[in-house]
PADOPA-320558 format. One line per field, with one value per residue: residue in one letter; x, y, z of N, C-alpha, C in turn. Coordinates in steps of 0.2 Angstrom, whole numbers, plus 5000, padded with zeros to 4 digits. Layout:
REM PADOPA-320558
resn = (A  ...)
n_u = (X  ...)
n_v = (Y  ...)
n_w = (Z  ...)
ca_u = (X  ...)
ca_v = (Y  ...)
ca_w = (Z  ...)
c_u = (X  ...)
c_v = (Y  ...)
c_w = (Z  ...)
//
This chain:
REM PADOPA-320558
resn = (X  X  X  X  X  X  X  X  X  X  X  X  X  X  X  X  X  X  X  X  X  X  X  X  X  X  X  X  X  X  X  X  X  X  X  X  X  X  X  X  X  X  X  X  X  X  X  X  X  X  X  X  X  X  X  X  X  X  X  X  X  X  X  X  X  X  X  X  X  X  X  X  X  X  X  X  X  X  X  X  X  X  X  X  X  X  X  X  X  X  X  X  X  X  X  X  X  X  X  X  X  X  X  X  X  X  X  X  X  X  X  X  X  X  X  X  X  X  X  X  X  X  X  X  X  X  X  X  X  X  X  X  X  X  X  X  X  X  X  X)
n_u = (5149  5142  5129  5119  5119  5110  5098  5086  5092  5079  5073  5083  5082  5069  5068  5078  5070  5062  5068  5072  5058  5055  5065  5060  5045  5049  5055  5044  5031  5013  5012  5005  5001  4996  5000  5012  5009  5002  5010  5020  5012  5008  5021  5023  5024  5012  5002  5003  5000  4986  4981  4981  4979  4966  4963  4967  4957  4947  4950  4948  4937  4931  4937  4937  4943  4957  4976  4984  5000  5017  5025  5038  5041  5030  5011  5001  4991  4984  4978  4980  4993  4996  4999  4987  4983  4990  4995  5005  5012  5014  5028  5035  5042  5045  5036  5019  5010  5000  4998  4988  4988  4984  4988  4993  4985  4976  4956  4952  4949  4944  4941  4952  4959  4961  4964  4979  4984  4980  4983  4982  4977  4970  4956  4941  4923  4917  4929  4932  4922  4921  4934  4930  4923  4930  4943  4933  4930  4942  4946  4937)
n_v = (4929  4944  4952  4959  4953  4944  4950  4957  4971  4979  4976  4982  4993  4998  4995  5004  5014  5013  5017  5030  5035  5030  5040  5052  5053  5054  5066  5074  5072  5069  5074  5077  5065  5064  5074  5068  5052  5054  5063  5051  5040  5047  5045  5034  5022  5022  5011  5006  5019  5021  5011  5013  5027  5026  5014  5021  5034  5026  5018  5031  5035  5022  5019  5034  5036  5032  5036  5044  5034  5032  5017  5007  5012  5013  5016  5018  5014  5021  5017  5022  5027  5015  5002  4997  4995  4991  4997  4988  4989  4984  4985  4986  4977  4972  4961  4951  4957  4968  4972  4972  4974  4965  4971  4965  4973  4976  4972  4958  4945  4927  4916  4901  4906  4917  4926  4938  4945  4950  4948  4961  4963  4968  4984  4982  4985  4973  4971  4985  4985  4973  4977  4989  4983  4975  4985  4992  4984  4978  4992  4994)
n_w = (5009  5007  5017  5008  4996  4999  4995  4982  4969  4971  4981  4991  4988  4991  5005  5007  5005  5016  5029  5025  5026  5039  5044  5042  5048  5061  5061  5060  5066  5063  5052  5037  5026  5012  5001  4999  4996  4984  4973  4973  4966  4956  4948  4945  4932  4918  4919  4930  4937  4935  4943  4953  4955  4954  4965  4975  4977  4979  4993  5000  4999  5005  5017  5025  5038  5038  5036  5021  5019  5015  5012  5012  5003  4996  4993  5006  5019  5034  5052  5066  5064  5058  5047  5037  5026  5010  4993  4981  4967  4951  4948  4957  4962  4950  4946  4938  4942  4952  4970  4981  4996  5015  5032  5047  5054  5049  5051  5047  5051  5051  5056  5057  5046  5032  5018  5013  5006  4987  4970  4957  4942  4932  4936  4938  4938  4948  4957  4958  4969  4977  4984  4991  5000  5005  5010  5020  5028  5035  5039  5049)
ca_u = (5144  5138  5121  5117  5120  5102  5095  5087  5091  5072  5070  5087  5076  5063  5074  5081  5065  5057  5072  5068  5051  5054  5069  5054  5041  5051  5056  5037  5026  5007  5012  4998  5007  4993  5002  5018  5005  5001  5016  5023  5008  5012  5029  5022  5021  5006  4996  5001  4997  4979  4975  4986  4974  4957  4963  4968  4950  4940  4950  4949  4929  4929  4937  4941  4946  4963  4977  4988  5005  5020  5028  5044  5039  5023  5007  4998  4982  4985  4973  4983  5000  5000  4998  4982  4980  4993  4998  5010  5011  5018  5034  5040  5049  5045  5030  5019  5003  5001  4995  4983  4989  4981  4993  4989  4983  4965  4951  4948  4953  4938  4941  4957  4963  4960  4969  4980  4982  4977  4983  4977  4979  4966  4952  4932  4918  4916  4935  4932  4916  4924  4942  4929  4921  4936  4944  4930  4929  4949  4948  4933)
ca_v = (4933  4949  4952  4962  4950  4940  4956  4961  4978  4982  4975  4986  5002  4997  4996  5012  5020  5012  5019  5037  5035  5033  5046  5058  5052  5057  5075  5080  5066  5069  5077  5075  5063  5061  5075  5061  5047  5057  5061  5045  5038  5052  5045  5028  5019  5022  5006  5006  5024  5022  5006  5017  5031  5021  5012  5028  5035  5022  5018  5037  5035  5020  5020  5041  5037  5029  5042  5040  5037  5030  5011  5004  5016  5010  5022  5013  5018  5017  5016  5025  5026  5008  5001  4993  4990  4995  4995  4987  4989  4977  4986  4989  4973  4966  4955  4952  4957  4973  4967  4975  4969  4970  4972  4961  4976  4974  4969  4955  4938  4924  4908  4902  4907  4921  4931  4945  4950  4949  4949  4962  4964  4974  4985  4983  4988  4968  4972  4988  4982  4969  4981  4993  4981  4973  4989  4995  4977  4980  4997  4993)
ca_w = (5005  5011  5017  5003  4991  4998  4991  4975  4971  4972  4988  4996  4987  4995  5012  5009  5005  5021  5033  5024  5028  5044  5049  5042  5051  5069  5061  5058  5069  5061  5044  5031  5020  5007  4995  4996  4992  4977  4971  4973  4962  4949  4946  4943  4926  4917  4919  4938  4942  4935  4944  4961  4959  4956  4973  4981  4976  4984  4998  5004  5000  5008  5024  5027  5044  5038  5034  5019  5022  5012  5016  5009  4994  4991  4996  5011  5023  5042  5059  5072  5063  5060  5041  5039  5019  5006  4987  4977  4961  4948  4944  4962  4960  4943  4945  4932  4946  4959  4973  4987  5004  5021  5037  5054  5059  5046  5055  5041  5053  5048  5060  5058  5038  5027  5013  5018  4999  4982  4964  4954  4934  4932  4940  4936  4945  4952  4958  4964  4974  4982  4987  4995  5005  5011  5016  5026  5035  5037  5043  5054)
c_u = (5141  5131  5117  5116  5112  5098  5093  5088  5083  5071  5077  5086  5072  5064  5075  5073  5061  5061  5072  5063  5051  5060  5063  5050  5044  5052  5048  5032  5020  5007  5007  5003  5004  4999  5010  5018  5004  5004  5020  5017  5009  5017  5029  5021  5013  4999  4996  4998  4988  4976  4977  4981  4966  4958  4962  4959  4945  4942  4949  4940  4926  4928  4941  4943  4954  4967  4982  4994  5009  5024  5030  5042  5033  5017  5003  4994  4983  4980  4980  4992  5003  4995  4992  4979  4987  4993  5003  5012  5018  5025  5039  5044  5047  5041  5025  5011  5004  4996  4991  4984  4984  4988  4990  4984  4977  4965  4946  4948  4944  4941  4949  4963  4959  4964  4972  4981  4982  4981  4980  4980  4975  4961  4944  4927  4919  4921  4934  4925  4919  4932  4937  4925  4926  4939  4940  4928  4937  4949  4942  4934)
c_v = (4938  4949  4953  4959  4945  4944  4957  4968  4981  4981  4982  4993  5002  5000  5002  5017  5020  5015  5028  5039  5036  5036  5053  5059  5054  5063  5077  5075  5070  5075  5075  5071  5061  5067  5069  5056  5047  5059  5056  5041  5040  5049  5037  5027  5020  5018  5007  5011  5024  5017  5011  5022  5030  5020  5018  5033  5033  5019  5024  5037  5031  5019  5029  5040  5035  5035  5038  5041  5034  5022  5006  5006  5014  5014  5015  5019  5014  5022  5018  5024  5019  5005  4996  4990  4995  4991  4994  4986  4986  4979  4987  4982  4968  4960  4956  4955  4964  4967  4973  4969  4973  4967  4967  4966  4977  4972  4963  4946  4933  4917  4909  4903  4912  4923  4938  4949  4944  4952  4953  4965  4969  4977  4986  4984  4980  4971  4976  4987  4977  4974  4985  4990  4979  4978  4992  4991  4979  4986  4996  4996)
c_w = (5010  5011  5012  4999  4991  4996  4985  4976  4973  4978  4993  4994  4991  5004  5014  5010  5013  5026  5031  5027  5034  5050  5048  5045  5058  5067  5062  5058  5065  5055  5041  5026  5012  5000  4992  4992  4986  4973  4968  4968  4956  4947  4944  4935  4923  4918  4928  4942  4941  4941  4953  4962  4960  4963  4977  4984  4981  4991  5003  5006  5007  5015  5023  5032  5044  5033  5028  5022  5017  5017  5012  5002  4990  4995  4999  5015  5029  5046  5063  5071  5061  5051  5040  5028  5015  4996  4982  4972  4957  4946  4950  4962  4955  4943  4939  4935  4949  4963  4979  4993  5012  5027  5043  5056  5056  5050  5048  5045  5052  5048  5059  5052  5035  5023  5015  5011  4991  4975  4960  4947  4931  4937  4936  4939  4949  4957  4964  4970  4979  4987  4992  5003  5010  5014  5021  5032  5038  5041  5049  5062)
//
């Protein structure tokens, strides 16, 4: 069986777009990648690009110190080049959820167990209230 075959295609898009990502990242080290983040939201499904720009919104509000960047085709927020919360929306591989993930590299750890991501169907203020705190604990 070739390797391949353990693969969805979603995931060996994904693959490819993350091996894109980073032959770009060596041509043009500290490029502004926010118009690609934005872009790449734009080209989103309707439901995911609204809840893609709400996040995008408040995580730029919340932590500014974190820059956008793209990661395995999903728009993500990194601390010194290094991916610290991203999101994934429900259609990047057919779930019935997006999810908002944090990276090792959050500053979110709380003893010896915490959540690295979350489920999200929709977004409402409680939602975004809670996303904002947590990214700003994350980006910390």
């Amino acid at each position: 069986m070739a390797a391949t075959e353990n693969f969805t295609a979603e995931e060996r898009a994904a693959m490819k777009e993350r091996a894109a990502e980073m032959r770009a990242s060596r041509k043009k080290p500290g490029k502004d990648l926010e118009p690609e983040v934005l872009a790449k939201i734009a080209e989103l499904p309707p439901e995911d690009r609204a809840m893609a720009e709400r996040l995008h919104a408040l995580i730029r509000e919340a932590a500014p110190e974190l820059t956008p960047r793209m990661w395995y085709g999903q728009p993500a927020y990194a601390r010194d080049g290094k991916v610290v919360v991203f999101f994934q929306p429900a259609t990047k591989f057919q779930t019935r959820y997006s999810t908002l993930g944090f990276s090792e590299d959050a500053r979110l750890d709380d003893g010896a167990m915490w959540p690295t991501a979350w489920a999200l169907t929709s977004l409402g203020d409680a939602e975004l209230d809670a996303i904002a705190r947590l990214v700003t604990r994350a980006a910390g």
